[in-house]
N, C-alpha and C positions, 0 to 999 in steps of 0.2 A: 217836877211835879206841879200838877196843878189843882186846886179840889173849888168847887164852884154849886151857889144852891141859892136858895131863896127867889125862883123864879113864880110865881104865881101865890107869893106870900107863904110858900111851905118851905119852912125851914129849920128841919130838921137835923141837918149838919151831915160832915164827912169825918172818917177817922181813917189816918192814916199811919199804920207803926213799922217803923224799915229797922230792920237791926241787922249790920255789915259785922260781920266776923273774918274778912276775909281780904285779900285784896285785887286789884284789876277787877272790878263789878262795875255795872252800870246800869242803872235803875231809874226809866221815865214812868211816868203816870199822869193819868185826869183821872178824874172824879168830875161828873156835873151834875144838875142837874135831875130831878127833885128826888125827894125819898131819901133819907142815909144812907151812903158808902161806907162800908167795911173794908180796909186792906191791912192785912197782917203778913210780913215779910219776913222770913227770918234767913240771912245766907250766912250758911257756916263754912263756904269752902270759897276758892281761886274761881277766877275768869268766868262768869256768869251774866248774862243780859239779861234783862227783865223790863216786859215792855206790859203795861195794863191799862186798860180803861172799864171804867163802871162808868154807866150811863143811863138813859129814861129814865120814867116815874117808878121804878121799880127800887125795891128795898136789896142792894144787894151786898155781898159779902163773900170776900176771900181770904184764905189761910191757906199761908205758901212758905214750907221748908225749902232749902236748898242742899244738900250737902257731899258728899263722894269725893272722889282723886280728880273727877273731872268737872268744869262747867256746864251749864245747863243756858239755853236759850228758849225764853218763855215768852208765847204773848198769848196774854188774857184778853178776851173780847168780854164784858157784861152790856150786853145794849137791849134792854128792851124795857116794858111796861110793869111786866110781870119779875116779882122775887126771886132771886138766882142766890145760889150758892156755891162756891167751890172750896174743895179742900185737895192739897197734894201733899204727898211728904215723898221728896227726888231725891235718890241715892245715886247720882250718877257714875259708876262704872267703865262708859263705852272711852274707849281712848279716841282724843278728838272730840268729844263731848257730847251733849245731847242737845235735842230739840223738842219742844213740845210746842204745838199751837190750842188752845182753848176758844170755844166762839160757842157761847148760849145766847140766843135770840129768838 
């Protein structure tokens, strides 16, 4: 992970909460760059990747369940100016797991 701010004297910070209940997970992230970042993570199940970025001037914020028999493969995109938010809660099911892409811009 990486969380990054205080470009143009705004600095208003990043939060970052990962909570692993589970094992074989792999969880990268940024955060940059200005505005607050929100990431809230929570995996309650096996084999799951998680790829995010929050990005621009924009205020944004994620809340992300993981949980099912199966792993989930997630990439979050936030990149822009304007406030985004996201919310999932993943029951994954499908044998051989799932995929979700996300990209607000």
């Amino acid at each position: 992970g990486q969380q990054r701010n205080c470009s143009n004297n705004n600095c208003d910070g990043h939060t970052a909460q990962i909570y692993i209940y589970g094992d074989d997970n792999s969880v990268f992230g940024k955060q940059k760059a200005d505005s607050s970042k929100t990431f809230n993570l929570t995996i309650l199940n096996d084999d799951n990747v998680v790829d995010y970025l929050q990005d621009g001037n924009g205020e944004h914020t994620a809340n992300i369940t993981l949980t099912g028999a199966y792993g989930t493969d997630l990439d979050l995109v936030q990149h822009t100016n304007t406030d985004q938010s996201y919310t999932l809660s993943q029951n994954c099911q499908t044998s051989g797991g799932c995929t979700i892409s996300v990209t607000q811009q």
